[in-house]
C-alpha positions as CSV (number, residue, x, y, z in Angstrom):
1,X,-86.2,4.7,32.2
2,X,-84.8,8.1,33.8
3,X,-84.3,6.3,37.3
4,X,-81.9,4.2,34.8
5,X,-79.9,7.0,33.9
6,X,-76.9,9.1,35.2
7,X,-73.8,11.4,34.5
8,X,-70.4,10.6,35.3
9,X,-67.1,13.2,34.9
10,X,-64.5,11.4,33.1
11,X,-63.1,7.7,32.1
12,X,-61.4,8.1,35.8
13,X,-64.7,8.7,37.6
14,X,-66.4,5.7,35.7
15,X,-63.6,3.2,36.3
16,X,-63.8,4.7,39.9
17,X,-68.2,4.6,40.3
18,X,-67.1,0.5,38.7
19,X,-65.0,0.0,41.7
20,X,-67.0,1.3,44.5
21,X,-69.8,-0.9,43.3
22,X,-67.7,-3.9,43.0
23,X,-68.3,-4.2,39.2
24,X,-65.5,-5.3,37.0
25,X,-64.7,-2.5,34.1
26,X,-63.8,-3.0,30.8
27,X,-63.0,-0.3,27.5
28,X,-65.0,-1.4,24.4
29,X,-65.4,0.6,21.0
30,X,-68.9,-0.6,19.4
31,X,-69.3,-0.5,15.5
32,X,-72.8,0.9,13.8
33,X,-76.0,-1.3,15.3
34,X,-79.3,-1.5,15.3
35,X,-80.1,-4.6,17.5
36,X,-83.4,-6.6,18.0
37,X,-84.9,-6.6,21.6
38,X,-83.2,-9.1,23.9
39,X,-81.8,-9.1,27.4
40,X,-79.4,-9.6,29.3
41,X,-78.8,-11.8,32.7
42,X,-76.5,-9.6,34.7
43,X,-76.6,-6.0,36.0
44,X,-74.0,-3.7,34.4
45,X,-73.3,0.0,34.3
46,X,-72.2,1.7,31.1
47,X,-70.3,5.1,30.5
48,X,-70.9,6.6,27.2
49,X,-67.2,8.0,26.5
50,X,-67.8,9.0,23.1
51,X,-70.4,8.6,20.3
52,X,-74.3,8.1,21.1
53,X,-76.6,4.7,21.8
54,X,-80.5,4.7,21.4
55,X,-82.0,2.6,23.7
56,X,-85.2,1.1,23.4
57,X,-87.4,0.5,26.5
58,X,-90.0,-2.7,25.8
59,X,-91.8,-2.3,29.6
60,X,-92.1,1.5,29.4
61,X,-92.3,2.3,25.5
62,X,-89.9,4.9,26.0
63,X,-86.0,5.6,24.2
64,X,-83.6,7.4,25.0
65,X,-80.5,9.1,22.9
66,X,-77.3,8.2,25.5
67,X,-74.0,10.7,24.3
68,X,-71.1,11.1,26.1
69,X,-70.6,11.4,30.1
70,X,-74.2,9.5,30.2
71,X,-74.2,6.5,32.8
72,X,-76.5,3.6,32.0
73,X,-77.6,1.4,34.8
74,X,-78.3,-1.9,33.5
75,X,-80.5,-4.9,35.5
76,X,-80.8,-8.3,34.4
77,X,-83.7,-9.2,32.8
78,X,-85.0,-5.9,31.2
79,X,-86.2,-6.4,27.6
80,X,-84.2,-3.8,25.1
81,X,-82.8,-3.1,22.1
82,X,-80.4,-0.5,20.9
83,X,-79.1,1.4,18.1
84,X,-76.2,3.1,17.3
85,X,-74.2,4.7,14.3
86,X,-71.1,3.3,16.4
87,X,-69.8,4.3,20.4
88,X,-67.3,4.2,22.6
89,X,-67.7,2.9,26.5
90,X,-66.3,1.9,29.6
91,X,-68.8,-1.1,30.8
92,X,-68.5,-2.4,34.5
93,X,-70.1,-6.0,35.5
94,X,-71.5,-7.1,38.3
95,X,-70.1,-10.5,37.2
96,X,-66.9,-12.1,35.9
97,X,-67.0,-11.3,32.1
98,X,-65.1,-14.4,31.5
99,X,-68.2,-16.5,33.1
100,X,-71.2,-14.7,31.4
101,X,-73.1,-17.1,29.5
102,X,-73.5,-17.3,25.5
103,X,-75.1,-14.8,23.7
104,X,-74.8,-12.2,26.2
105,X,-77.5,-10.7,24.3
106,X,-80.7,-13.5,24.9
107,X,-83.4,-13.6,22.3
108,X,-86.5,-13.0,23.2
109,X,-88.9,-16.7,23.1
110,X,-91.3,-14.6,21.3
111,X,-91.5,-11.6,18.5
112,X,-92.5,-8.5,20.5
C-alpha cells in the first residue's frame, strides 16, 4: 500500500499535483464512517487537509492511518474500506464527477 501513498505541501500544491495530472479537484468535508469493503471504478488522488482516514487494504491485509498533508493514490478496482471519526479533503478525478456511475462506492458481489 506504501507505493499508494504520498505528501503534498498545502491545498495549493494539491489542487496544483490535480492539474498537472489532468484530474478534476474537488473540496469535500466527510462526517464520522466506518464503511464496508467496496471499490471504486475510476483512479482518484486524495489530499488529507485535516482530520485522519483508516484505510483498509483487502489484497495486501494492510491499513493505514492517513492525517493531514497525506496524498492517497487511488486506482480503479482495488477492494477497500475506510474509517474515519470525520475528514477534510481535496479529491481530484481522473474522470468527470458529474459522469461517475451510481454508488461510487460498488459493493462487493461477495462478503469478504
Amino acid at each position: 500500500m506504501d507505493e499508494r501513498l504520498g505528501r503534498f505541501k498545502d491545498e495549493a500544491d494539491a489542487f496544483a499535483q490535480c492539474e498537472a495530472a489532468g484530474y478534476t479537484a474537488h473540496k469535500f468535508d466527510f462526517p464520522a464512517d466506518d464503511n464496508e469493503f467496496h471499490w471504486h471504478d475510476f483512479d482518484s488522488l486524495t489530499f488529507i487537509t485535516a482530520g485522519e482516514l483508516t484505510i483498509f487494504d483487502v489484497e495486501s491485509g494492510e491499513s493505514r492511518t492517513c492525517g493531514a498533508g497525506t496524498k492517497i493514490v487511488g486506482r480503479k478496482g482495488v477492494v477497500h474500506r475506510e474509517q474515519t471519526s470525520g475528514f477534510s479533503a481535496i479529491i481530484g478525478f481522473a474522470e468527470d464527477p458529474k459522469a461517475l456511475s451510481q454508488p461510487i462506492n460498488k459493493p462487493l458481489p461477495v462478503t469478504v
